[in-house]
Every structure is written in structure tokens, then in C-alpha cells.
N, C-alpha and C positions, 0 to 999 in steps of 0.2 A: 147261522143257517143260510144266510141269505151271503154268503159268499163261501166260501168254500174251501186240496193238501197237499222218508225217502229210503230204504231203509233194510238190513235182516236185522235178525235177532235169532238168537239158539233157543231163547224164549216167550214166547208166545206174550206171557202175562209181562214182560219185562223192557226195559230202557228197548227198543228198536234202534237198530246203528244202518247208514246211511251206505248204501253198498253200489256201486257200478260197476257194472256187468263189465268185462275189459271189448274193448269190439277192438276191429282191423283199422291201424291207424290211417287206414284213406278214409275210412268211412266216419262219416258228422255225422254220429250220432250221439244219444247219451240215455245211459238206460240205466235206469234205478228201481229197486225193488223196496217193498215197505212191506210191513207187519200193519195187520188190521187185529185194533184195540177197542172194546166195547167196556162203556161202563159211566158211570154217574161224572166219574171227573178221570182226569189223565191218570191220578196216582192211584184210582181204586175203581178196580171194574167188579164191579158186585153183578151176581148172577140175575136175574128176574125171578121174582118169584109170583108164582100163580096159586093160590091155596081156596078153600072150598071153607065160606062161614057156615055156621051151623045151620044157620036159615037157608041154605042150599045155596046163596048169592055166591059168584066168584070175588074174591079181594087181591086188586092184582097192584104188585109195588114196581114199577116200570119208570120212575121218575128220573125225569133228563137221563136216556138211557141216550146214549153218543157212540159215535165212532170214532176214531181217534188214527190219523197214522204221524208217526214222529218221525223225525230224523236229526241224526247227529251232526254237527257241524265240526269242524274245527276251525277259530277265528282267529285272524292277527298272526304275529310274526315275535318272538314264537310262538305256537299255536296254542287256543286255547279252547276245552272241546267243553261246548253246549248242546242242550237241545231245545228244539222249536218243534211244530206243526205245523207240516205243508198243506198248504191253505192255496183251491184253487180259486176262490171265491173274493181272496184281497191282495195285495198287491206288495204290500212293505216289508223288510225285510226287517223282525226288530228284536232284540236279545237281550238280556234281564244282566244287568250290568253290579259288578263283585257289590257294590259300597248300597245294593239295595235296603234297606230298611227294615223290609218286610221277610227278609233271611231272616233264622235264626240266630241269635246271638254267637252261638258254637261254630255256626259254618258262616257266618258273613266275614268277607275277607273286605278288609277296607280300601277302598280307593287313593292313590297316591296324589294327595292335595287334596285340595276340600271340592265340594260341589256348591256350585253358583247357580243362585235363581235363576239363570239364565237357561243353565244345563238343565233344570230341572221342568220348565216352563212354566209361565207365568198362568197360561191356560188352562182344560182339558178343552180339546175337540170338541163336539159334539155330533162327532161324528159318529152311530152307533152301526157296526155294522151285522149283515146280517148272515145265516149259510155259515161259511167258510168262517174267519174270523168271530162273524156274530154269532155263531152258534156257540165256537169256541169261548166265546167272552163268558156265556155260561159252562162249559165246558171244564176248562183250565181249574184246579181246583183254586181255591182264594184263601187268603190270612187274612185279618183282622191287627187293627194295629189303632194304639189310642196316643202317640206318640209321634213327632218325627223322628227320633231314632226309633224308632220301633220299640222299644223297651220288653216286657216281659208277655205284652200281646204278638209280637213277629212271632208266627210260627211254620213260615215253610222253609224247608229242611232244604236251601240251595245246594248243598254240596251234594245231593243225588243230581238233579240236571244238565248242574253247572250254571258259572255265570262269567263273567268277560271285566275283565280289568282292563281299561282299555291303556291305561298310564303303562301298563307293561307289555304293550305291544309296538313295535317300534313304525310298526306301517298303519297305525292306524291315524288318518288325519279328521278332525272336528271340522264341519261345516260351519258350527258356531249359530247354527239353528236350531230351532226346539222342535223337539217331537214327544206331541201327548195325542193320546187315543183313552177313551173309554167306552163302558159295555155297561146295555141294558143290566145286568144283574150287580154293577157295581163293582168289579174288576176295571183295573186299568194301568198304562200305561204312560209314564212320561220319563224324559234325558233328553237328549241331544243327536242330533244327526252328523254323520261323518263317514268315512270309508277304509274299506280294511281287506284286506286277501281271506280268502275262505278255503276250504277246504273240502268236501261229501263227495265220499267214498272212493276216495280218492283222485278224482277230479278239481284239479288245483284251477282258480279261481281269483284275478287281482280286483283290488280297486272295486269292491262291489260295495254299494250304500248300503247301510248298515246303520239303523238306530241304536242305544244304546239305554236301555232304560234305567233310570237310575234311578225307580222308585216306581215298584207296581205289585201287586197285591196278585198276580198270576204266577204259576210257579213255572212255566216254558212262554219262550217267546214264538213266532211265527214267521213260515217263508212264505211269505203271499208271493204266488204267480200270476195272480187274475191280469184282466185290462187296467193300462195305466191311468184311466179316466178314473178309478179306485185308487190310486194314491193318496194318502194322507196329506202330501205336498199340495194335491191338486182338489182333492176333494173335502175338504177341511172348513168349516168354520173360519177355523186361525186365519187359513192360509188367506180365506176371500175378504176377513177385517183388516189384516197388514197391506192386505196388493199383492203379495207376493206370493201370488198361484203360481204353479210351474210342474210341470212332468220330467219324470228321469227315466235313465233305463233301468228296470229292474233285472231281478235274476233274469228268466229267460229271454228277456231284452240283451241281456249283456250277449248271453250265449251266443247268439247272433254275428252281436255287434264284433266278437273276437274270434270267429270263424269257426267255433265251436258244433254248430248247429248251421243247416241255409236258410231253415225259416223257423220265423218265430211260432211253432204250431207243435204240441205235445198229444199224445197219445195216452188217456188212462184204461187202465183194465185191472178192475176189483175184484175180477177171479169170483168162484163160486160164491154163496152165504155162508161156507162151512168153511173155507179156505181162511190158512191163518195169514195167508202174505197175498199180495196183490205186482203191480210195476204201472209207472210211467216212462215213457219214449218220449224224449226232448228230440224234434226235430227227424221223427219216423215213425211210421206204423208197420206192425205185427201183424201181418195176413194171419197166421195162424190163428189168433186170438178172437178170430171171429168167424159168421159161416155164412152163405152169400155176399151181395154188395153192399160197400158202405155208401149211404146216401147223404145227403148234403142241402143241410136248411140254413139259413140268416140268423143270424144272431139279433134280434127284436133289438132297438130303440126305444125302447118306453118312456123316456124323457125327451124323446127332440121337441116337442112342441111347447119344451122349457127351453129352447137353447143350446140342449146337448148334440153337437153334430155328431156323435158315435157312439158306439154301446158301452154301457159301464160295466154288464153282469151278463151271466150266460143263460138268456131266456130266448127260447125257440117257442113256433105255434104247436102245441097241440090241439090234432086235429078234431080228435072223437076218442071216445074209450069206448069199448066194450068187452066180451069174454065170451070162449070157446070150451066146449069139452067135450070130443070126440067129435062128432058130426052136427051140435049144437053151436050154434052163434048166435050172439046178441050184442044188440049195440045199445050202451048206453046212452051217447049223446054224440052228436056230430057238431056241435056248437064249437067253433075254438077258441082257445084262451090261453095267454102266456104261461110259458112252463120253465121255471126255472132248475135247470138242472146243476143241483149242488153237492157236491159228493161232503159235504161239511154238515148234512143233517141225514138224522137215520131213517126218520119216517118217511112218508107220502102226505102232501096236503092238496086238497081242492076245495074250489067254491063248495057251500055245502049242499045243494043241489044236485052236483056230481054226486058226491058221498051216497045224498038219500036214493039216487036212482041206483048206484053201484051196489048197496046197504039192500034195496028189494029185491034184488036177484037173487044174492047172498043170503037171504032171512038172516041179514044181521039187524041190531037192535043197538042203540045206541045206550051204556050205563052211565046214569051219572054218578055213581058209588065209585068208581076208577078211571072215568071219565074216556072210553074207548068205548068201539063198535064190538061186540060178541055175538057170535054164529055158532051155529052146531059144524064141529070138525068134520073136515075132510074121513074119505076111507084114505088109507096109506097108498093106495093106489089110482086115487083121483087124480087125473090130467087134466082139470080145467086151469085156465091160463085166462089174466088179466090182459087185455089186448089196447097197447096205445100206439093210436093214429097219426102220425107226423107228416100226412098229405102225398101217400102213395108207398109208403113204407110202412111195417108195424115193428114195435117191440113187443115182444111176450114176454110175461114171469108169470112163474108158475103161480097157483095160489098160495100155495106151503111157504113160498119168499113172503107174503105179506102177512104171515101169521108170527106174533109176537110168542105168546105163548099157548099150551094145550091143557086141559084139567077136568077130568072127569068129563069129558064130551065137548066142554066147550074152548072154545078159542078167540083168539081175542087178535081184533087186526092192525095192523101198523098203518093204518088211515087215519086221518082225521079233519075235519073240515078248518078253513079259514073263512073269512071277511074276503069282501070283496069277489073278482071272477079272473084270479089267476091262480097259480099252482105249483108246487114245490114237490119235486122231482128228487128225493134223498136215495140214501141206498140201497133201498129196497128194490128200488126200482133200475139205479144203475150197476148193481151188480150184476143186470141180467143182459148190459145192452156194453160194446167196443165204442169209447165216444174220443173223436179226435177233435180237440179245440184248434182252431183258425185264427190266434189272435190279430193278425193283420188283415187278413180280407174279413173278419168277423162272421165268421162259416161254423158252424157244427156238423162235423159227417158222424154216422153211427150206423152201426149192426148188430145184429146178432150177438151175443156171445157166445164163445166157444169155449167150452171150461176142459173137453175129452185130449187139445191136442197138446204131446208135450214135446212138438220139435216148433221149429220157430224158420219166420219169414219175415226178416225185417229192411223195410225198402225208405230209402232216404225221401224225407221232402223236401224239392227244392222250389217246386211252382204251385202244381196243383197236387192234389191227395190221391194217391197212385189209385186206380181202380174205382175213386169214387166217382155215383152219377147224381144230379142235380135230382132229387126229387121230383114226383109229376106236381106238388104241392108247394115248389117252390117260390111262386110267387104270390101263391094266395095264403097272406101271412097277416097274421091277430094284428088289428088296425085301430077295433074300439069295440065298448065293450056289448054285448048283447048277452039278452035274456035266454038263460039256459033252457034246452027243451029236450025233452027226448025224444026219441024215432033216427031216421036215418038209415043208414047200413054202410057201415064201415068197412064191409065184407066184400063191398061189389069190386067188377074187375078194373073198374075206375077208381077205385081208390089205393089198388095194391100197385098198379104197373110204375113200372119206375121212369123216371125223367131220362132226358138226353145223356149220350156220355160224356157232354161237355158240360163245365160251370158256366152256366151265364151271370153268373155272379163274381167270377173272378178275380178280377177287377173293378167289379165296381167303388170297394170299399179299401181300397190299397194303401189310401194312402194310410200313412201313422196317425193314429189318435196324437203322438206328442206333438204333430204341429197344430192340433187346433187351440191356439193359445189363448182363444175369446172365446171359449165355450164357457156357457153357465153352467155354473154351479147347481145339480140336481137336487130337489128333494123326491126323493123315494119313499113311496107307502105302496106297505105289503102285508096289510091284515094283522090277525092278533091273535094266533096261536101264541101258546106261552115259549112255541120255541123261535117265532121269526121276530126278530127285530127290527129298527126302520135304521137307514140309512138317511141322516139328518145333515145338512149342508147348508149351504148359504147361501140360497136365489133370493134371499128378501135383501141380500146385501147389492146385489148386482142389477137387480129390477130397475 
């Protein structure tokens, strides 16, 4: 949850394959479309059910209910096609390798020569992450295995996915380092790291790092595009007991780096709540895809006062929330607090203070029988709209996007509070807003979305973000933490007008997180919903 996702498909419920859009060979750019997947784990999207106990209580089965977008690879030389989950949320590139364990017996295809402790790692991480990855580490369905061969306990079914022999790839070369990762629910990952040509949708791709897991209990691996400060190389346990911390270029690093793209900076748009496919722009934004100006806030540091000179994850200030419907506004709190926007979790979470002022508007009620907020339904025609503050901008969703399910009048909300006074920003909430990530000036711009237009506007980035203006709130950005209150007015004309049309940020953050080679190592605490995870590292190694 706590980190964050290329793709069609003819079906909806089925494998998503990796597709780019063909554009005009002058122009860098790279546009990929994805299938948007709902469901307990990757290989089974079970519907939500809402049913009425006889006692009249709602019983509502919503458990780890996920998003999911896949995309297909093809890896090595000659190719061989896998799939993973693009993950905006972490960083590594890493793929479930033939000689895994945890295959079936029927579909594991054996590695050519044996696997060495070495390949295997001697470690796990502990690094757990959270969003993007760490959501998925709950996510990904899991096997069970009481064996190192796996024996008659392996039961995920690799030959749906796929998995990567890396011995029968003629360009794949071994770093001859380990890579293990594992996950709050006990999925994990470990092989060897090395590099190999790729392939999605047809955009050919050399020399890209590439893990190789050669024993993990997940049935797809993952294209993390996050900040490289999220590296396993860099942000690891392992990495800060051996010494040998170090940053790479990732995928959209690479893109870059081979003229692919001019700047390291993508574009997502999740398309409606009903919409079965979505797109990301490597190195461009889609006017069309939104409506007014896209605005432009900081990407939060939450650990520099550990060390960390750069952002590791995508948290911007929110400003205030409140709600509107018709010629009514109310503002719940103008207090702000870090918002992690993670398209790797489905719900919304806040301190629960937020919740309980958002909950008394609402006459919602909190059950502990299903463990969510319930309210009496909307009419079909209710226009009230969740309104978030990001310091002279709003995003709106409608209220009907935060409703999970309906039953006999009541409804049930995709809210739910955390620990602590930050906030997590899932789908709910960005399927309603155009968010352009900035990984080198570390910027988030965002608008509107626009779900009506079906012609398209898309303009290269090569400096700053075409049309974007600096928010009026851009520099008064979540610093520490204060006690939530309510009042305010989010409403007023000071908090809507828009900043300069210039970035005053532009520069300030340029340089590459990969020179900061003496950054410490973060530890990350982010509450205790059952779906965020911590993001655990090694500052007690480097203190």
C-alpha cells in the first residue's frame, strides 16, 4: 500500500498484456495502456458481497479487496514472456525465475545447473514495503510449501504467468549479488540480481536490471517505477550490513538514460470507477485527460531529519477536506498532513479524527461486525462531492466513488482510519484526479479528471510540465505534526486561486537522488491499518 503500477486485454477478468500505443518517431514518448483488476488476490477477483443478517445488521465480505494492473513482459534473448505488477510505489524490477520451488510440480521447468546459496541469498530483507509493492505482498496470491523442493505442498500454477530461465537466455548477465525481499503477510522473494533485454508492448528495451527470483511463494513478480531511494540495493537491511548500498537506474531511469523519454517524469490516468483499462505516459502528459490547470506541489521528505536528503515515496501536503452538494459546503478540517498518493491500495485512509469529523456529516457510523463506516445511501441523483485541499487547488470525488457497497438502504464506505496524522490516498480517490509524478525535481502536478474526452493531447516533457502552475500552497507544506481540529473554510477565494505560472521549485530538487551516496538509511512508520505496511531499513546500522 505504501508504495504503489501496463497493459490490454480482450478480457477484462483475464492475464492483461502490455501494449504501446505506436506514436510519431520524433516524438519521446511512451504510452501504455493497462487493464484495471479488482479482487482478493491477482488470480481471483471475487465480487463483494453485501447481504442483510436476519437481525437486520449488514454482513459485508470485502476482505483485502485490491486493485491490481499487470503487464506482460517479454524477457532475455530469446524471449521469454512473464508477468509482473507495475508498482508505482517501489522500485525493482524482479521476476519469478523457471527452477522456483514453489511451482507446481507439472509446470516447474528446471533451471540449467543447480542453484547456489548464493543465488538464493543467505538473507531476507527486511525490508517490508508498503502501497505499491506492500500492498501487493498481500495482494499476489501465495503457496505454501513444507519442503525445499517444494514437494506435494507447491501449488502455484506457474505456467499461467510464466517464469524466466535465465540459463536459456543468451543476454542475460548475473551481478552475482542477492536479492531477497519479503512482505508483511509472508510472501517473499529471493535469486540473484543481473541484466537482460525486455521487451512491453513492444518497446524493445536492453541491458535492464532485473532480479530473478529463484524461490518465492508470490505467483507474478513486479516493475517497480517508484524513486530510486526505494531500491532494495539501497534501501535494504542487507544492503546497509554488507556496505554495499548503491542506487541503479531503474526502468524509467533507463528510459531516460537511452533517449527514450527527456525526462524522468510519467503521467497516470485510472480512467473512471467503471472503466475497465486505464494508461500511463512515460515522459508526457494528456491535456485531454484532464479539465482546468494542472497544479504543482513537493514531494514531502518525511525522513530527512533521519539523513535522508530526498524523497523516497509519493507524499504531498493535504491541505483540508471538506464536502459540497449543490450550493452547500462544509469543511471538515483545514489541519494538514501528509498524503500518500498510492495507486497500489484501493481504499482511503486518515488519522481517525479526520474520519470521525467526515463520519458526522455523513451520519456514518462506524461497524465493528465488518469493520467499516455505514451510512444511509445516497438518492441516485445526489451530487455531493468529497472535497481535498492541496493549498489552492481541490480534487473532487463524487460520494458514489467512496461507496463500496449498497444493501437495503445502507452503504458502506471505502474510508477507514489509521494511527498516527498522515493519510493514504488509494483509488478511490485517484481515479478522480490526472497525477503527473516528477521523479527528478520530486513535483507532483494534478487535475481534474476528465473521463468525457475521447481525442487526446499529448505534449512532451522535457523541462517543466507543460501548462502546470505552482500552487498558491506551495510552500506551505506538512512540516510536523499537529493536533487535528475542525473549522476552517476551504471554500474561501484564498484557498482556491492558483499559484504563479512559473515552478519555483524547479530546480531546486534536480539533482538525482542516485548521487546521494551517504544518505541514511530510513525507517518508515505509517500506522496499522491491516492493509499499510512499514517500510523497515537500517538507520540503527548507520547511526
Amino acid at each position: 500500500m505504501k508504495l504503489g503500477q501496463i497493459l490490454q486485454s480482450a478480457v477484462v477478468a483475464g492475464v492483461a498484456c502490455g501494449a504501446a500505443v505506436p506514436q510519431e518517431s520524433s516524438l519521446p514518448v511512451i504510452r501504455l495502456s493497462f487493464n484495471k483488476r479488482y479482487g482478493r488476490t491477482y488470480e481471483d477477483s471475487l465480487p463483494n458481497r453485501l447481504r442483510k443478517r436476519q437481525d437486520g445488521t449488514v454482513e459485508l465480505d470485502l476482505k483485502n479487496r485490491q486493485n491490481f494492473y499487470s503487464v506482460n513482459l517479454e524477457v532475455g534473448t530469446p524471449s521469454q514472456e512473464v508477468v509482473v505488477l507495475l508498482d508505482t510505489g517501489s522500485s525493482d524490477l524482479w521476476i519469478t525465475g523457471a527452477g522456483n520451488p514453489y511451482c507446481k510440480a507439472s509446470t516447474r521447468n528446471a533451471e540449467l545447473g543447480e542453484v547456489t546459496e548464493d543465488d538464493l541469498g543467505s538473507e531476507i530483507m527486511s525490508w517490508i514495503t508498503g502501497g505499491g509493492v506492500g500492498t501487493y505482498g498481500s495482494q499476489i496470491a501465495t503457496a505454501t510449501t513444507t519442503s525445499a523442493n517444494g514437494g506435494s505442498s507447491a501449488t502455484i500454477d506457474c505456467s499461467e504467468y510464466g517464469t524466466f530461465n535465465k540459463n536459456n537466455s543468451r543476454t542475460f548477465r548475473s551481478n552475482e549479488t542477492a536479492f531477497d525481499i519479503s512482505y508483511g503477510d509472508g510472501s517473499f522473494a529471493s535469486g540473484v540480481w543481473g541484466t537482460d533485454d525486455i521487451s512491453v508492448g513492444g518497446l524493445n528495451v536492453s541491458n535492464v536490471s532485473i532480479a530473478v527470483a529463484n524461490e518465492t511463494n508470490s505467483s507474478v513478480g513486479v516493475l517497480g517505477i517508484g524513486l530510486a531511494g526505494l531500491e532494495s540495493t539501497y534501501s535494504s537491511s542487507q544492503s546497509a550490513v554488507s556496505g554495499n548500498r548503491y542506487m541503479y537506474a531503474n526502468f524509467p531511469m533507463v528510459l531516460k538514460e537511452r533517449g527514450m523519454i527527456k525526462k524522468n517524469v510519467y503521467s497516470l490516468y485510472l480512467n473512471s470507477p467503471d472503466a475497465s483499462s486505464g494508461s500511463i505516459l512515460f515522459g508526457a502528459v494528456d491535456t485531454s485527460k484532464y479539465d482546468g490547470d494542472l497544479y504543482t506541489v513537493p514531494i514531502l521528505n518525511q525522513y530527512k531529519n533521519q539523513g535522508v536528503s530526498a524523497p523516497l515515496q509519493f507524499d504531498v501536503t493535504l491541505q483540508g477536506m471538506g464536502m459540497k452538494n449543490g450550493s452547500s459546503q462544509t469543511t471538515f478540517t483545514t489541519t494538514p498532513i501528509p498524503a500518500l498518493l498510492d495507486s497500489g491500495t484501493t481504499l482511503a485512509y486518515f488519522p481517525q479524527e479526520v474520519i470521525e469529523l467526515m463520519a458526522s456529516e455523513l451520519d456514518a457510523r462506524y461497524s465493528s461486525t465488518i469493520g467499516y463506516y455505514v451510512m444511509p445511501c445516497p438518492s441516485s441523483d445526489d451530487d455531493t462531492n468529497i472535497v481535498f485541499d492541496f493549498g489552492g487547488f481541490h480534487i473532487n470525488g463524487n460520494l458514489s466513488d467512496f461507496i463500496l457497497q449498497r444493501q437495503a438502504g445502507s452503504c458502506v464506505l471505502g474510508v477507514l482510519p489509521m494511527s498516527g496524522d498522515s493519510a493514504i490516498l488509494g483509488d478511490l480517490f485517484l481515479v478522480n484526479a490526472y497525477v503527473v509524478y516528477d521523479l527528478e525535481n520530486y513535483e507532483i502536478s494534478m487535475a481534474q479528471a476528465n473521463y468525457h474526452n475521447s481525442s487526446e493531447n499529448i505534449q512532451v516533457i522535457s523541462n517543466s510540465v507543460p501548462n502546470a502552475k505552482a500552487a498558491a500552497g506551495y510552500s506551505s507544506t506538512y512540516s510536523t505534526s499537529q493536533s487535528i481540529t475542525s473549522g476552517g473554510n476551504i471554500f474561501t477565494a484564498s484557498s482556491t486561486l492558483s499559484g504563479s505560472a512559473s515552478n519555483p521549485a524547479s530546480n531546486s530538487a534536480s539533482t538525482s537522488a542516485r548521487s546521494s551516496s551517504n544518505v541514511a538509511a530510513p525507517l518508515l512508520n505509517a500506522g496499522s491499518s491491516s492493509l499499510l505496511v512499514t517500510i523497515f531499513c537500517a538507520l540503527s546500522f548507520l547511526l
